[in-house]
FIKOLZA-1660 file (N, C-alpha, C; in steps of 0.1 Angstrom, whole numbers, plus 5000, padded with zeros to 4 digits):
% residues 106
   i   px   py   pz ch aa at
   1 6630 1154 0151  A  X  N
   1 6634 1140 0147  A  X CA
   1 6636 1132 0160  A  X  C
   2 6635 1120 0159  A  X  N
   2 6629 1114 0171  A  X CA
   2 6645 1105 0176  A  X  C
   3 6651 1107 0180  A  X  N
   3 6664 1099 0187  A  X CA
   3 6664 1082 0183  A  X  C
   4 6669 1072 0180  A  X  N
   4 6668 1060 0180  A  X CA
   4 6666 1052 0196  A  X  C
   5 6658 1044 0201  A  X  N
   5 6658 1041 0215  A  X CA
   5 6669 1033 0219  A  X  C
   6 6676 1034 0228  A  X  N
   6 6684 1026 0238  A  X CA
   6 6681 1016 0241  A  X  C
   7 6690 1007 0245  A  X  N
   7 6688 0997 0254  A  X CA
   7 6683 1001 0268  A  X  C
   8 6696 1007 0271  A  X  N
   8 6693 1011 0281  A  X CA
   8 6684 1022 0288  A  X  C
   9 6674 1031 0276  A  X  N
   9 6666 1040 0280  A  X CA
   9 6651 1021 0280  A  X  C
  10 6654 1015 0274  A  X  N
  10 6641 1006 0275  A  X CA
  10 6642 0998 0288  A  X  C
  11 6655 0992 0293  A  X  N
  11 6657 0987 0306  A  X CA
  11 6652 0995 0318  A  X  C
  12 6654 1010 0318  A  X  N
  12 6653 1017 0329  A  X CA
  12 6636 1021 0328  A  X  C
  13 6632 1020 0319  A  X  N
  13 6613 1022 0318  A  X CA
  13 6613 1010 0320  A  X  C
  14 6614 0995 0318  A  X  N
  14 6611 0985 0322  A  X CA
  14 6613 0982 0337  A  X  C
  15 6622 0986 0344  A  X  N
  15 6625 0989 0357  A  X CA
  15 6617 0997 0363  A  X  C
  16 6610 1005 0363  A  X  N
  16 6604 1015 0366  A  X CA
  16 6593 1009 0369  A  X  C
  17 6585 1002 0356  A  X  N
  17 6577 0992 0355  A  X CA
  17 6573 0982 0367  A  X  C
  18 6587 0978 0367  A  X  N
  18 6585 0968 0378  A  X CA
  18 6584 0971 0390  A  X  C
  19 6576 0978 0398  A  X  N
  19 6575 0982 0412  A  X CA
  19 6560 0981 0407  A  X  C
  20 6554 0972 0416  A  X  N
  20 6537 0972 0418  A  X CA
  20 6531 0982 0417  A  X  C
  21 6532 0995 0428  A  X  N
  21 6529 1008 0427  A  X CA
  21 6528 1017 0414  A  X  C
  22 6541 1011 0409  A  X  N
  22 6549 1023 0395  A  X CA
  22 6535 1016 0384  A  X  C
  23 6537 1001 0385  A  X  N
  23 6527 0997 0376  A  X CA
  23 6508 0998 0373  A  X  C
  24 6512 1002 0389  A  X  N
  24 6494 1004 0389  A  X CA
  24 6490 1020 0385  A  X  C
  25 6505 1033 0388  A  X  N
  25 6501 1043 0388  A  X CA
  25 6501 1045 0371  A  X  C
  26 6507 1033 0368  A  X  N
  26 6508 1039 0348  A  X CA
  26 6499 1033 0344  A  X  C
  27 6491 1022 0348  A  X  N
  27 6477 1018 0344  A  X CA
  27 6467 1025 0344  A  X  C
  28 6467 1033 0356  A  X  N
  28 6454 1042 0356  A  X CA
  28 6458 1051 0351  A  X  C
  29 6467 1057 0345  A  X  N
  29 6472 1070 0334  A  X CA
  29 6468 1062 0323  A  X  C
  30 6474 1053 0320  A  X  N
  30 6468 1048 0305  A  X CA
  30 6454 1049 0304  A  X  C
  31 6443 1043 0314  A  X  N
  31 6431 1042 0311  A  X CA
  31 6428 1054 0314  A  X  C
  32 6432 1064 0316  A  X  N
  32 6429 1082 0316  A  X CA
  32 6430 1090 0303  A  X  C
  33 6442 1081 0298  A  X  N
  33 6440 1089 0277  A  X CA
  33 6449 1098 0284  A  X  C
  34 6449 1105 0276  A  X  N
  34 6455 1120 0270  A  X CA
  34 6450 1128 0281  A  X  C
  35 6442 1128 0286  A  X  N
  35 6435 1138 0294  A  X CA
  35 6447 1143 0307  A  X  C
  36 6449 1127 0313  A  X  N
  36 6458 1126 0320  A  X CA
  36 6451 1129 0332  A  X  C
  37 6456 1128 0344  A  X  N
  37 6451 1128 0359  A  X CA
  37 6460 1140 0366  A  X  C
  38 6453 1149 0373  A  X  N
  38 6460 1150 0385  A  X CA
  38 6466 1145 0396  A  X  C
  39 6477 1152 0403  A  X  N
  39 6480 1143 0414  A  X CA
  39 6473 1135 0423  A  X  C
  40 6460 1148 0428  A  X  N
  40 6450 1148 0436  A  X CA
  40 6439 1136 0435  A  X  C
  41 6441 1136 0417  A  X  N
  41 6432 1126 0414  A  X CA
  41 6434 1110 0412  A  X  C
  42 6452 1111 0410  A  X  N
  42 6461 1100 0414  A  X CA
  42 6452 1096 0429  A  X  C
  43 6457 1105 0438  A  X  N
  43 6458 1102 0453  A  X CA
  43 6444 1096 0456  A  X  C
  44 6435 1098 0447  A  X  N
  44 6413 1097 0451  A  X CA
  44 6419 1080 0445  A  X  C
  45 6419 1076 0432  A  X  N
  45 6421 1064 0426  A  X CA
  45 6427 1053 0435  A  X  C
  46 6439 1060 0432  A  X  N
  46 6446 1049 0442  A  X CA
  46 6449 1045 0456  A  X  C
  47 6445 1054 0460  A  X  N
  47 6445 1060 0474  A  X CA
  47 6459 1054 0481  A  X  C
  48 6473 1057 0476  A  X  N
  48 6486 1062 0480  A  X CA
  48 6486 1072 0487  A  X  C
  49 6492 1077 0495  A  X  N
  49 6496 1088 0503  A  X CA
  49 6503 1098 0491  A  X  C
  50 6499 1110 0494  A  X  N
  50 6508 1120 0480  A  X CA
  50 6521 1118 0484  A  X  C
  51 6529 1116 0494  A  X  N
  51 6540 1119 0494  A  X CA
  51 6550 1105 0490  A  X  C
  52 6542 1091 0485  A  X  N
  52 6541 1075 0483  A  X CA
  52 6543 1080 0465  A  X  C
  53 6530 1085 0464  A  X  N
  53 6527 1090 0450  A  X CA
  53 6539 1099 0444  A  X  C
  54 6541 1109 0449  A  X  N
  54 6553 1116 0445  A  X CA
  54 6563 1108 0443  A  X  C
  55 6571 1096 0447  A  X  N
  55 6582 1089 0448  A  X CA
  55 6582 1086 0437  A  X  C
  56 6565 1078 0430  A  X  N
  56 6563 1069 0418  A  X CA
  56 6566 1080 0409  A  X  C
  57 6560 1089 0409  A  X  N
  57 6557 1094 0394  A  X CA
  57 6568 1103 0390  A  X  C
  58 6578 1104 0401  A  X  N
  58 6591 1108 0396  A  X CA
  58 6602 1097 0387  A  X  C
  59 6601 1087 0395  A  X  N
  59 6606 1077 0386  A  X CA
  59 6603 1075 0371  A  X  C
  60 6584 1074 0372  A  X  N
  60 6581 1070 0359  A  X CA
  60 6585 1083 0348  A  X  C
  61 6581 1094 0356  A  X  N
  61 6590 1104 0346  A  X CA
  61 6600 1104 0341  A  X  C
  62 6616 1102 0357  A  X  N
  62 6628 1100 0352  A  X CA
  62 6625 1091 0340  A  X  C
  63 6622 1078 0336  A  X  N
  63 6622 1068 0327  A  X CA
  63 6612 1070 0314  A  X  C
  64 6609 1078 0318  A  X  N
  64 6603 1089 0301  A  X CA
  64 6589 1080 0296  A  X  C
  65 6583 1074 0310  A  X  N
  65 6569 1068 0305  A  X CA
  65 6555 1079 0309  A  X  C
  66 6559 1089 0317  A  X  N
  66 6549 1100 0321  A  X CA
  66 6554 1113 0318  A  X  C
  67 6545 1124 0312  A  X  N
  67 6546 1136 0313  A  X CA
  67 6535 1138 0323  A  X  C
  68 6546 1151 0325  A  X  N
  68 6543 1161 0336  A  X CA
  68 6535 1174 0329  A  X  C
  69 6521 1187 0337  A  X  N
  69 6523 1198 0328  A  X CA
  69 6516 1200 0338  A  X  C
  70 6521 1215 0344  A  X  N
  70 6514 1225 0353  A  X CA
  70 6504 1232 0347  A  X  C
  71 6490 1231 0351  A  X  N
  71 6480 1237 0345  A  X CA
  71 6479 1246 0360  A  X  C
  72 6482 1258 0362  A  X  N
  72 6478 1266 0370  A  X CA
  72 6482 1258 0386  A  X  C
  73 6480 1252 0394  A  X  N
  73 6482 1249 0404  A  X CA
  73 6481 1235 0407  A  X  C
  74 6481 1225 0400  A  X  N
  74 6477 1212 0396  A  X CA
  74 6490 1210 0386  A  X  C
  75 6490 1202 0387  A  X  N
  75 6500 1189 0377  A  X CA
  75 6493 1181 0373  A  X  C
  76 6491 1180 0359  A  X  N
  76 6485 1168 0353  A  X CA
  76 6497 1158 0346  A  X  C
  77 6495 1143 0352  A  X  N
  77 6503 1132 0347  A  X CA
  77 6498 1126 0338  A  X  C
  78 6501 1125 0324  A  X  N
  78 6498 1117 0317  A  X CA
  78 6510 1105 0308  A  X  C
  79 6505 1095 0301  A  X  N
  79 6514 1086 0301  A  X CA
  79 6520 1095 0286  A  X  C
  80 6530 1087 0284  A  X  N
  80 6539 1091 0270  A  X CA
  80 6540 1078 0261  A  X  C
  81 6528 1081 0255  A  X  N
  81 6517 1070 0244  A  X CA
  81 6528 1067 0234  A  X  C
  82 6537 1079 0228  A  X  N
  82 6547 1069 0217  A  X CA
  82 6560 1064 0230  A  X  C
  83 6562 1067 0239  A  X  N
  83 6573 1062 0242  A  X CA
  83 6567 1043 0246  A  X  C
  84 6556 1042 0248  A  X  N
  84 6548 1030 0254  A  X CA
  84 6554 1020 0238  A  X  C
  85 6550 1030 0228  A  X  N
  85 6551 1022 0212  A  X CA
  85 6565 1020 0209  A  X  C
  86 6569 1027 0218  A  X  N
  86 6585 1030 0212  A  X CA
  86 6587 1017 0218  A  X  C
  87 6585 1013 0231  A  X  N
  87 6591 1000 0243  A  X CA
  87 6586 0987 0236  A  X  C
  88 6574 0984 0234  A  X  N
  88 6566 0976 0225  A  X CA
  88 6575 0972 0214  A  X  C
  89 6578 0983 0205  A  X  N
  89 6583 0980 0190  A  X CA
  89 6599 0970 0195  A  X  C
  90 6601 0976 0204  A  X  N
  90 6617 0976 0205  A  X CA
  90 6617 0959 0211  A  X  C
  91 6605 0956 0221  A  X  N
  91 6606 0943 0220  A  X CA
  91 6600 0932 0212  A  X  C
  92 6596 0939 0203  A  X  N
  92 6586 0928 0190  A  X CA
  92 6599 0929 0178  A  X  C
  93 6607 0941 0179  A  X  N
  93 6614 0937 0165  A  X CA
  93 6619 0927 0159  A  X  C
  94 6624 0916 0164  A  X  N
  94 6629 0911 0161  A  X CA
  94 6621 0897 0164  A  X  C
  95 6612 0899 0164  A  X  N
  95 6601 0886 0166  A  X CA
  95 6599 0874 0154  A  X  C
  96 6603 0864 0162  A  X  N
  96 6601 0849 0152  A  X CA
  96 6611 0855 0138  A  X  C
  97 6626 0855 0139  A  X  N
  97 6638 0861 0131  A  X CA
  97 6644 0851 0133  A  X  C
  98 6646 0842 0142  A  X  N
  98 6649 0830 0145  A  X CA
  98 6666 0828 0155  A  X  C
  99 6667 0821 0157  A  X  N
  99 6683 0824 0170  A  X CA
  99 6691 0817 0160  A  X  C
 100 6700 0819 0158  A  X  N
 100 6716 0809 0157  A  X CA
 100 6716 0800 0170  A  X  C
 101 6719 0789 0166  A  X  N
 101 6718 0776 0179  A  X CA
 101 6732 0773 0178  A  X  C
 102 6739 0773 0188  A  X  N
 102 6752 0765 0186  A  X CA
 102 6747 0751 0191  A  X  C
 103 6758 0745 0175  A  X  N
 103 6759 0728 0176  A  X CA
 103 6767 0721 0183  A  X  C
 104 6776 0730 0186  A  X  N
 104 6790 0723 0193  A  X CA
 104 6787 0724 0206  A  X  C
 105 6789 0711 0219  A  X  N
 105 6785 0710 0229  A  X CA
 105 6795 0719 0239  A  X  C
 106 6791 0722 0246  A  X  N
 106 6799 0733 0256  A  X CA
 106 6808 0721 0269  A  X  C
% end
């Protein structure tokens, strides 16, 4: 059963987000699919230093937008497709529901 999302698990993937780096290394996972990328193959793409690349993809882990899986001596990173839906939903929910305006002047 799937936990209800946080505020604050969506702030800290949005934070995560925000580092140029962080955002380019989860674009090229996204356009990787499922398949996902090795580090190695992080490091060919982007061409970050592995030890630049390590910094990112711990974060985006910590913040639950990448999995990790040791295939034998390799790590393949790939993105975490419902948690992307999960971030998405969380900021569409409440789309065009309208604001309470206060009338009274401040």
């Amino acid at each position: 059963m799937n936990d209800p999302v946080t505020s604050r698990q969506i702030a800290q993937a949005l934070a995560s987000l925000g580092h140029e780096a962080r955002l380019g290394v989860y674009r090229v996972l996204v356009r990787a699919g499922e398949a996902g990328l090795s580090v190695g193959q992080l490091v060919e793409e982007l061409g970050l230093p592995a030890s630049t690349l390590a910094h990112h993809l711990r974060m985006l882990v910590q913040s639950g937008l990448v999995i990790q899986e040791r295939k034998g001596r390799e790590v393949i990173n790939r993105p975490d497709f419902a948690a992307m839906v999960r971030i998405s939903a969380y900021l569409q929910e409440e789309c065009c529901a309208g604001v309470k305006r206060r009338t009274d002047a401040a």
